[in-house]
C-alpha positions as a printed NumPy array, in Angstrom:
array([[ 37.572,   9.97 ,  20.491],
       [ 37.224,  12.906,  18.218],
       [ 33.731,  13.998,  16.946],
       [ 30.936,  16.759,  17.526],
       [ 30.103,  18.522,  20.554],
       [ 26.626,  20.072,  20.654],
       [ 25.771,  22.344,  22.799],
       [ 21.44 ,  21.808,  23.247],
       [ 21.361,  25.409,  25.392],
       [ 22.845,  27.604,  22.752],
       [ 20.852,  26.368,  19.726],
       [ 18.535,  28.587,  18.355],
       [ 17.857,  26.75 ,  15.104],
       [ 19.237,  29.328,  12.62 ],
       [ 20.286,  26.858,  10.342],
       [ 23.678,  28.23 ,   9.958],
       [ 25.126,  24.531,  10.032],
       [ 22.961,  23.657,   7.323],
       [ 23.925,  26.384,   5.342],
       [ 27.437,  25.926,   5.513],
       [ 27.219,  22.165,   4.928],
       [ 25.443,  22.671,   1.914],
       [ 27.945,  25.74 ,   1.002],
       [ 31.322,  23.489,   1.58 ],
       [ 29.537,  20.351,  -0.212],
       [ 27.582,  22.247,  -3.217],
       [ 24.422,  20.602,  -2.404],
       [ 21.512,  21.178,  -4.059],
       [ 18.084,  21.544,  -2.739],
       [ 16.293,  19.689,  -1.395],
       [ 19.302,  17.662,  -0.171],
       [ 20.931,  17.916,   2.226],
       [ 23.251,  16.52 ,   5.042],
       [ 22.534,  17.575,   8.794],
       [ 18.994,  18.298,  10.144],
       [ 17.693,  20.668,  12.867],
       [ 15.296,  18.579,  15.131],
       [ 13.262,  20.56 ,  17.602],
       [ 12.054,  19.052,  20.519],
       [  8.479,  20.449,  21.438],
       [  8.104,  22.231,  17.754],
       [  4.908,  23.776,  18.685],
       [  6.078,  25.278,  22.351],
       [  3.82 ,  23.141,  24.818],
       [  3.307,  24.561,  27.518],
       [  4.059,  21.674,  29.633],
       [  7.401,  21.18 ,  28.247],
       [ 10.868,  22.702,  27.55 ],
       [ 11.907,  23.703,  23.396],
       [ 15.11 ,  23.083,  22.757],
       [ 17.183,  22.105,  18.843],
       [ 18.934,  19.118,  18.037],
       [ 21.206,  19.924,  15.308],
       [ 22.397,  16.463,  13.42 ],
       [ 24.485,  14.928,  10.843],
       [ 26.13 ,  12.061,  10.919],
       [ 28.054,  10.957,  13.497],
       [ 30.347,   8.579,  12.256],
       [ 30.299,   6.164,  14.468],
       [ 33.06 ,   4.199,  15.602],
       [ 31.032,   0.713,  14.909],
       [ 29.2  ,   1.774,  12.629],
       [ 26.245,   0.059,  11.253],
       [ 26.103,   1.257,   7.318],
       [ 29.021,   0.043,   6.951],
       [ 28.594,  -3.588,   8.37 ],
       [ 24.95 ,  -3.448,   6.374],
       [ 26.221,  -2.248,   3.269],
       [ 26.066,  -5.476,   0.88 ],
       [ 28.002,  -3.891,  -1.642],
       [ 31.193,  -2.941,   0.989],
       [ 30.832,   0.814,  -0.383],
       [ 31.573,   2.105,   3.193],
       [ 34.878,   3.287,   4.112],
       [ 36.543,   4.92 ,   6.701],
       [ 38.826,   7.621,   6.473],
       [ 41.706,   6.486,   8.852],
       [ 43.023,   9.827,   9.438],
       [ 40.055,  11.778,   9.94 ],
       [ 37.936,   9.091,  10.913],
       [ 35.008,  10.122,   8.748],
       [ 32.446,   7.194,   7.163],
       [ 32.594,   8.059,   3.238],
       [ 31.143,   6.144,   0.399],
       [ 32.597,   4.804,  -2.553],
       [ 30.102,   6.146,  -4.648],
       [ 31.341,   3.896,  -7.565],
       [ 30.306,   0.779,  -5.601],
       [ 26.943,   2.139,  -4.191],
       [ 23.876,  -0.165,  -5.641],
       [ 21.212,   2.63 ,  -4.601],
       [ 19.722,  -0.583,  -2.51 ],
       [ 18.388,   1.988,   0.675],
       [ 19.382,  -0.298,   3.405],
       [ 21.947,   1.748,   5.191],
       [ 18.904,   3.99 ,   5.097],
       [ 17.072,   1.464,   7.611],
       [ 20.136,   1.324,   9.517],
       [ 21.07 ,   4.216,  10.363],
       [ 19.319,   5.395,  13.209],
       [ 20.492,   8.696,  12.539],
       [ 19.032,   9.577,   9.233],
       [ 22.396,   9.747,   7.825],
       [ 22.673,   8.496,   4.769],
       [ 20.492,  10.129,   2.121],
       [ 19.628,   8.749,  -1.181],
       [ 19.913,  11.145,  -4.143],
       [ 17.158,  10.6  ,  -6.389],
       [ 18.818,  11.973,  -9.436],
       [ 22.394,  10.018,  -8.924],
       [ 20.393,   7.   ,  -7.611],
       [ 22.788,   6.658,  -5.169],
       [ 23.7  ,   7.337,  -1.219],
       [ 25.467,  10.678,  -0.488],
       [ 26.52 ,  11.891,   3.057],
       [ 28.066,  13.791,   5.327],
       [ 31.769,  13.508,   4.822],
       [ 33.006,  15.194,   7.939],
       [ 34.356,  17.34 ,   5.823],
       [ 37.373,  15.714,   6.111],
       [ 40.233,  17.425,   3.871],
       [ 39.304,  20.419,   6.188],
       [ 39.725,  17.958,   9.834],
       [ 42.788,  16.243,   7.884],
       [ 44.365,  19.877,   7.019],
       [ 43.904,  20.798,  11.103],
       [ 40.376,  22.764,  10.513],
       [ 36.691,  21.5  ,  11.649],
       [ 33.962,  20.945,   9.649],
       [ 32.261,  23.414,   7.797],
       [ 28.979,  23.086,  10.197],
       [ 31.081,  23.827,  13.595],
       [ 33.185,  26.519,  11.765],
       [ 30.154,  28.442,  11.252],
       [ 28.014,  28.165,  13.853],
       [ 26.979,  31.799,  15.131],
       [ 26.203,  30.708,  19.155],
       [ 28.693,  27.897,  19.602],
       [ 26.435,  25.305,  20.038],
       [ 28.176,  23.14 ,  17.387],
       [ 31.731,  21.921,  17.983],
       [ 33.907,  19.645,  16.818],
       [ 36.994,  18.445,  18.796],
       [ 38.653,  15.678,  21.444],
       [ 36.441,  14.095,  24.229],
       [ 36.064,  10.52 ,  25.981],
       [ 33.555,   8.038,  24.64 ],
       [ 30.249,   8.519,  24.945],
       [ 27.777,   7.773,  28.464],
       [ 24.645,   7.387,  29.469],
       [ 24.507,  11.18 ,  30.77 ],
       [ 25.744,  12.373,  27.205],
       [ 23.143,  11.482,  25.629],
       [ 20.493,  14.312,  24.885],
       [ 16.409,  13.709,  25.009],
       [ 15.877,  13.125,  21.11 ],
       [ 18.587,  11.518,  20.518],
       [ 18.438,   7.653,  19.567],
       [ 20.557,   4.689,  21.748],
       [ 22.128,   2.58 ,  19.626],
       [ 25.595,   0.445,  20.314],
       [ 27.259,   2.427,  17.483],
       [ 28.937,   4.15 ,  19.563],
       [ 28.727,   7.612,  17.735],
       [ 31.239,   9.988,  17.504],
       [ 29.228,  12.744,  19.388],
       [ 28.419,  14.497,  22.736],
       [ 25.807,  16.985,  24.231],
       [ 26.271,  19.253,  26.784],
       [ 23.818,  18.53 ,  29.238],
       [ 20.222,  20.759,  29.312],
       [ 20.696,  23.516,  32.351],
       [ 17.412,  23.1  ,  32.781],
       [ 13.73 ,  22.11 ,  32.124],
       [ 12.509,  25.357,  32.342],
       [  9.044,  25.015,  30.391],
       [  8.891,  27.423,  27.244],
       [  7.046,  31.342,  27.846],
       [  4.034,  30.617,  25.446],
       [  0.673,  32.421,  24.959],
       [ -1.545,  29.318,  25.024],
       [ -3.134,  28.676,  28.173],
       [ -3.055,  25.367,  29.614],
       [ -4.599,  22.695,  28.36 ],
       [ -5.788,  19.185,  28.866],
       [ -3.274,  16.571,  27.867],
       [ -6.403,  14.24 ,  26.127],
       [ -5.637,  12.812,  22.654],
       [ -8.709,  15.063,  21.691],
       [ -7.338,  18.469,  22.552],
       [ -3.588,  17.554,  21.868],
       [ -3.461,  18.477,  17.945],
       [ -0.541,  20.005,  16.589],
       [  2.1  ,  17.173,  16.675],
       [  2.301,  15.205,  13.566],
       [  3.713,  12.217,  12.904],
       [  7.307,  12.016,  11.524],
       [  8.116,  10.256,   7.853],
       [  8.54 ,   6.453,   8.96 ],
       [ 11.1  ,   6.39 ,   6.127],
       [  9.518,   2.962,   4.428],
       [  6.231,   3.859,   2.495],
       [  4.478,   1.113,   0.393],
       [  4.488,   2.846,  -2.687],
       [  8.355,   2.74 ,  -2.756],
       [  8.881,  -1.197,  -1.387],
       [  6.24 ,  -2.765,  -4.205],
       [  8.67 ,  -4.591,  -5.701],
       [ 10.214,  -5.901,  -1.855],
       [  6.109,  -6.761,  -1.345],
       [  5.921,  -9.011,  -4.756],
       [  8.929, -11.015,  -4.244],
       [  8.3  , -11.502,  -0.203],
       [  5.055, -13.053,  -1.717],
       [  6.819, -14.892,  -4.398],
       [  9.548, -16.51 ,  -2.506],
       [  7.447, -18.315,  -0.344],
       [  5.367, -20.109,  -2.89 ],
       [  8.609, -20.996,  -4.977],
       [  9.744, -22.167,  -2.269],
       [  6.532, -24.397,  -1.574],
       [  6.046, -24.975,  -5.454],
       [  9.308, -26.687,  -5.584],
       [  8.321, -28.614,  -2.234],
       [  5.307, -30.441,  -3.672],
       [  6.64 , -31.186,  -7.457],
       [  9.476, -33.162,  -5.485],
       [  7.013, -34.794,  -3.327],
       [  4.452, -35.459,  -6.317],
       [  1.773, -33.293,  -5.251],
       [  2.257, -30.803,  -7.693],
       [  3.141, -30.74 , -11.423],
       [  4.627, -27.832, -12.763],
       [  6.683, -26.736, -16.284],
       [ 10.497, -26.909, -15.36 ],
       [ 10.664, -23.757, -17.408],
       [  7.315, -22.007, -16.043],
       [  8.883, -22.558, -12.53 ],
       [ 12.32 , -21.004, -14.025],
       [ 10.427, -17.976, -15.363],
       [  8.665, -16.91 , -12.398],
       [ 11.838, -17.691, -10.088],
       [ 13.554, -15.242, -12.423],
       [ 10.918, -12.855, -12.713],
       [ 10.691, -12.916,  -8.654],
       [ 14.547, -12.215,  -9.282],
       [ 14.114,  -9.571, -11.681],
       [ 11.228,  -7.617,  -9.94 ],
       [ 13.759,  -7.802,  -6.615],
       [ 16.228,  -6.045,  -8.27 ],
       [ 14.332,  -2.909,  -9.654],
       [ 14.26 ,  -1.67 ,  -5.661],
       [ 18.141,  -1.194,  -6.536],
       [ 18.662,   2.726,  -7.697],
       [ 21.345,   0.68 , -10.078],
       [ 19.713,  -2.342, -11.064],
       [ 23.148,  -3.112, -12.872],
       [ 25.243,  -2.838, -10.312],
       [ 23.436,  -5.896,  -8.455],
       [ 26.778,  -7.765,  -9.141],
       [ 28.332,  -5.991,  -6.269],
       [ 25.666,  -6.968,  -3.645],
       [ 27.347, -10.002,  -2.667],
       [ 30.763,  -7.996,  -1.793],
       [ 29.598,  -8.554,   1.967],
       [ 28.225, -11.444,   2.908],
       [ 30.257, -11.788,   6.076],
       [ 28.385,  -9.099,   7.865],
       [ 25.191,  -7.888,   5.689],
       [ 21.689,  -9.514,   5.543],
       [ 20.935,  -8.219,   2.598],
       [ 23.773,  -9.67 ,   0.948],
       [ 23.465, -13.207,   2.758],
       [ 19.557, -12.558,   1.091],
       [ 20.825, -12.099,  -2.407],
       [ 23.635, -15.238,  -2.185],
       [ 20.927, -17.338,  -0.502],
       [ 18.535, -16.697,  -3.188],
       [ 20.98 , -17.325,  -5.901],
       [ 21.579, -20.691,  -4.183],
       [ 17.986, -21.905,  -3.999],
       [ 17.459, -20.228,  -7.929],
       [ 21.051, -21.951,  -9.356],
       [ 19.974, -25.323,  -7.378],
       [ 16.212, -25.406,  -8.113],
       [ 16.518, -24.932, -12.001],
       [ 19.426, -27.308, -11.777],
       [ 17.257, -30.136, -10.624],
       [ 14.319, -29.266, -12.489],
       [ 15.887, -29.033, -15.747],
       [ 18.636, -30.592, -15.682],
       [ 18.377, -33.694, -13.013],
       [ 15.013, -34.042, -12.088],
       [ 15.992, -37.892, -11.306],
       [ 18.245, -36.064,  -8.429],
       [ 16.201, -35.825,  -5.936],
       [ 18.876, -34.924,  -3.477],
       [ 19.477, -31.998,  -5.208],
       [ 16.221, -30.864,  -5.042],
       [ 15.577, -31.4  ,  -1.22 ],
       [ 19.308, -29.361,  -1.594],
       [ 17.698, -26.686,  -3.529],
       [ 14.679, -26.432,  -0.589],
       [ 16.678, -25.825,   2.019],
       [ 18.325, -23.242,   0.477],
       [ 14.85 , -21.883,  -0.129],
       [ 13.826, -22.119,   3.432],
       [ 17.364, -20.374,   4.481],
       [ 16.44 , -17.171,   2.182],
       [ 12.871, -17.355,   3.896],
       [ 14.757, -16.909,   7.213],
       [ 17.512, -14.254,   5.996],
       [ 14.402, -12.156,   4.234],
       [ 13.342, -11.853,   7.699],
       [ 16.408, -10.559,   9.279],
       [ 16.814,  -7.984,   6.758],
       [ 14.061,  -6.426,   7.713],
       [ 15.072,  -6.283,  11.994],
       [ 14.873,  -2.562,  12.043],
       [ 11.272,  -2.268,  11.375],
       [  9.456,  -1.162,  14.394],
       [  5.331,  -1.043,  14.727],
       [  5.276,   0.137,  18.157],
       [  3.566,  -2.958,  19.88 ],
       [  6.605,  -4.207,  21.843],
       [  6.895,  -7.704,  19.719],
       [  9.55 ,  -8.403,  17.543],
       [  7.918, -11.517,  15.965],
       [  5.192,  -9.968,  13.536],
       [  2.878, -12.671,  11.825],
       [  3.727, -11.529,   7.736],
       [  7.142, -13.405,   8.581],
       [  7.732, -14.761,   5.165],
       [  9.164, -18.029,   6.578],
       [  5.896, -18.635,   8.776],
       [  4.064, -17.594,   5.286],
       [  6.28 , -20.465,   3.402],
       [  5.779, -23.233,   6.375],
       [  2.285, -22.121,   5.78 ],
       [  2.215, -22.772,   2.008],
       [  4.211, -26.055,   1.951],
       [  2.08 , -27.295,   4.705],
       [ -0.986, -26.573,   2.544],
       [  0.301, -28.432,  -0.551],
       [  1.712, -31.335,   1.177],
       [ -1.956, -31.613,   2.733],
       [ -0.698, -32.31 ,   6.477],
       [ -3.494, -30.295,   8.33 ],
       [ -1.773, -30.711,  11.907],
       [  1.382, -27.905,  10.564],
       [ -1.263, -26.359,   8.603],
       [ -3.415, -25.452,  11.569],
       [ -0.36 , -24.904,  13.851],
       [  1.142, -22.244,  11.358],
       [ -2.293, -20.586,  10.892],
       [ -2.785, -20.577,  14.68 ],
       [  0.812, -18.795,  15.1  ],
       [ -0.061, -16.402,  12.892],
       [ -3.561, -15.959,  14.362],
       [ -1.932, -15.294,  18.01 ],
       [  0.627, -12.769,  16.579],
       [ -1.665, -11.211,  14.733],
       [ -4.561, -10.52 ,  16.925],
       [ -1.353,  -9.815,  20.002],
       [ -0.13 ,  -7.   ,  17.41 ],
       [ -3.837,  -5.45 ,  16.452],
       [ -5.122,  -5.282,  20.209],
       [ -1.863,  -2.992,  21.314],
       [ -2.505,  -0.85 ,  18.531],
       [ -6.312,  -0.695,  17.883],
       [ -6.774,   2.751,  19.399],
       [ -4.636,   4.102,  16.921],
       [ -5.746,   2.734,  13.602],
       [ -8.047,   4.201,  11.287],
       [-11.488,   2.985,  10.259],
       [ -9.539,   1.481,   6.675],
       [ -6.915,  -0.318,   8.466],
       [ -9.775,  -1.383,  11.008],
       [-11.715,  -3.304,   8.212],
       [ -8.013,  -4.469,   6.639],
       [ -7.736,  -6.348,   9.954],
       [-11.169,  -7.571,  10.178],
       [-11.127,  -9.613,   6.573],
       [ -7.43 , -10.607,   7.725],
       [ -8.659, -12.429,  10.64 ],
       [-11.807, -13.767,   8.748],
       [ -9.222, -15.164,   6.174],
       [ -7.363, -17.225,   8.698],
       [-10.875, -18.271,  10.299],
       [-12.074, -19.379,   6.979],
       [ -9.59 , -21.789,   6.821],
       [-10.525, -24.581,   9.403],
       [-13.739, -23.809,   9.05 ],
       [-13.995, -25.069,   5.72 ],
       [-12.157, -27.667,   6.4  ],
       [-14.566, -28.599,   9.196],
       [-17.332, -28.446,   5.926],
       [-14.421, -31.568,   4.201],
       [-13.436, -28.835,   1.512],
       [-10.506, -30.172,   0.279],
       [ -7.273, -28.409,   2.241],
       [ -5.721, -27.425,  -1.09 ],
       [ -8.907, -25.338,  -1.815],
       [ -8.053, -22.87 ,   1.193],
       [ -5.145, -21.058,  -0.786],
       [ -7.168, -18.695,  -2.238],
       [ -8.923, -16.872,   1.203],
       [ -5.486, -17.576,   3.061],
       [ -3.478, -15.873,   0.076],
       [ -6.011, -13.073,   0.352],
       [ -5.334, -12.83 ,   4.173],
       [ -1.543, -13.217,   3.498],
       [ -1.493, -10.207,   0.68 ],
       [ -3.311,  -7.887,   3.214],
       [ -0.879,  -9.07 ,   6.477],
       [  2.137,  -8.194,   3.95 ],
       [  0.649,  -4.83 ,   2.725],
       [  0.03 ,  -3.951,   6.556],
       [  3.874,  -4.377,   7.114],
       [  5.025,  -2.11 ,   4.964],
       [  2.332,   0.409,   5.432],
       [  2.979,   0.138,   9.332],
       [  6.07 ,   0.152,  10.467],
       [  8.3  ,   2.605,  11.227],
       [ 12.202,   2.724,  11.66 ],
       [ 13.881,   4.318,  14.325],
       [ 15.224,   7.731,  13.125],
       [ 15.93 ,  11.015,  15.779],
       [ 12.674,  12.999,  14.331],
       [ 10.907,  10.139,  15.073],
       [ 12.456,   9.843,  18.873],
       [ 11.726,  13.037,  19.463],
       [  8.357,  12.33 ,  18.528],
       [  7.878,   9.612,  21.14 ],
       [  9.682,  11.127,  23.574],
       [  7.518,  14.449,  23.341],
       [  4.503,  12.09 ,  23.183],
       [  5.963,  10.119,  26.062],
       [  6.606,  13.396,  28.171],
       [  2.55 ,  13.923,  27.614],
       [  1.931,  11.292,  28.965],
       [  0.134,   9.457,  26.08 ],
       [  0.619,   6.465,  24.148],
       [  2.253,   6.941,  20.991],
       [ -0.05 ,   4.49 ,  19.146],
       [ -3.137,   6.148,  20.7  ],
       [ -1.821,   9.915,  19.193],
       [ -1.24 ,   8.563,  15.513],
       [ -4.919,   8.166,  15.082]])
């Protein structure tokens, strides 16, 4: 295997790397391709400094390209650098979530993913990359070595089976840092320099993921009761909210019309599966509405489909991370559409057992993270639980079960606006983050208060 070599002793953070990437690729602030991560920024006393200095590692399975839904990865055969086809890019972010190595950087101006490149007519022409070739201490290398082990691995540094094309020179030591702060106590109250890293998903830039996760189920449950009877509907007021749900999906995409191209990879992407899925359950669900609404076949066709995109939505988001140790987190929009058709096909048994699911992950997610919320997420919580409460209670009272959409929708908005807002996806600022945090010997859900 050929790759980097970093050297985690001889790093003094001078940013020469950067520099010379930036140089050799005429970037333009504030882009840029490799990082300098330091462990212990602020020279704990209790703990060693040292610099990670990181691009990307173009790994030999590499996940962009098997997440990419438009197939705009590539590798270079003879250098083996990951490039992108910038010509099939969509601007869609997700090799952004996948990439556990903050790699791939979206360029807000091009509206596209750029890179690091390897700088590979320099490696094909028998030179290294710019960033090794400049590197004042030696610390950054680029050459031959076997394939990567447990004891290659430096602290900071995320595990992942991608099997990166990197490897670090062991620490010579943990010699703690010379520092003029005295000791202090490791308590969350004195312990206040270390701020959280950027969890790379922030609400205000997934608004129009939020709408159509809340749309999607209640097509899906929409279309569930007009085929069963419970529900009456406009063929074409259904069709204009399914493609408004479509429409509002695809503004997320940095080129909205380029969303052709998002099926390319199917095979291995679950964003593309998302998009085909969705085209299924749209194409099949207007086709019986409008078309043959005597075929109900088609219909029942056109809800599976529906409940398969449910599922897929899901998956797409598997990197998301909210540091409570469950994978299972109760916004899942396919517990959120069992939910909903349960509700309009009146069954209270699957309505109850949905909203106690929910309940349980819910309250198993809050309680691990509690000490680390603020007093606003606190009272987000609170009317989320009274929302699911509500719900059999009323029923209890013989309100009708239809009539408990609107405090359950309210509970379902704030559930959904609480996953994007809190989770985080594994990147190496944030690892060093824990791993500092870890090394105190606190929490890392306790600190982020």
């Amino acid at each position: 295997m050929r790759g980097f070599i970093f050297d985690t002793n001889k790093c003094v953070a001078c940013h020469a790397c950067v520099v010379a990437c930036s140089v050799e690729n005429d970037l333009q602030a504030p882009y840029h391709w490799r990082d300098i991560d330091v462990y212990n920024e602020f020279s704990h006393p209790d703990l060693a400094v040292f610099n990670l200095s990181l691009a990307c590692n173009h790994c030999e399975e590499a996940e962009c390209m098997l997440v990419c839904p438009a197939n705009a990865f590539y590798r270079d055969q003879d250098s083996g650098a990951v490039l992108v086809n910038q010509n099939l890019c969509i601007g869609c972010k997700y090799c952004t979530w996948a990439c556990a190595y903050d790699a791939p950087e979206f360029n807000q101006e091009l509206r596209i993913i750029n890179k690091c490149n390897l700088c590979y007519s320099r490696v094909n022409g028998g030179d290294v990359p710019a960033c090794a070739n400049n590197c004042p201490t030696g610390a950054l290398a680029f050459g031959e070595f076997n394939s990567l082990t447990q004891k290659d691995i430096a602290k900071g540094f995320p595990e992942t089976s991608f099997k990166p094309a990197i490897r670090f020179v062991e620490n010579r030591s943990a010699r703690k840092p010379e520092t003029h702060l005295s000791p202090i106590s490791n308590s969350i109250q004195h312990i206040n320099f270390l701020n959280e890293p950027n969890r790379k998903v922030h609400l205000k830039n997934e608004w129009t993921l939020l709408l159509f996760s809340l749309m999607l189920p209640l097509l899906t449950a929409g279309l569930t009761g007009i085929l069963a009877g419970y529900l009456f509907v406009n063929p074409f007021l259904f069709g204009l909210i399914a493609t408004a749900s479509l429409l509002v999906s695809a503004l997320h995409l940095g080129k909205p019309f380029r969303a052709v191209y998002a099926m390319r990879n199917i095979r291995t992407s679950w964003l593309s599966r998302e998009i085909f899925s969705y085209g299924l359950f749209y194409s099949s669900a207007l086709t019986y509405l409008i078309i043959f609404p005597r075929f109900q076949y088609l219909g029942i066709l056109a809800i599976v489909f529906g409940l398969i995109c449910l599922f897929v939505v899901d998956r797409v988001y598997k990197y998301f991370e909210d540091g409570s140790g469950i994978r299972i987190n109760s916004s899942w929009v396919f517990f959120t559409g069992l939910l909903w058709i349960s509700l309009i096909l009146q069954e209270p048994l699957p309505l109850f057992f949905v909203i106690f699911l929910k309940l349980s992950l819910y309250l198993f997610r809050k309680i691990k993270l509690w000490s680390g919320l603020k007093i606003q997420q606190k009272i987000y919580s609170f009317f989320r639980i009274i929302a699911l409460l509500t719900a059999p209670l009323l029923y209890a009272l013989d309100v009708a079960l239809i009539e408990l959409f609107y405090p359950l929708f309210i509970g379902e908005v704030i559930d959904r606006l609480e996953f994007y807002s809190e989770n985080y996806i594994k990147s190496p600022s944030r690892q060093v983050y824990e791993e500092v945090i870890a090394d105190l010997g606190l929490a890392s859900n306790q600190y982020e208060s």
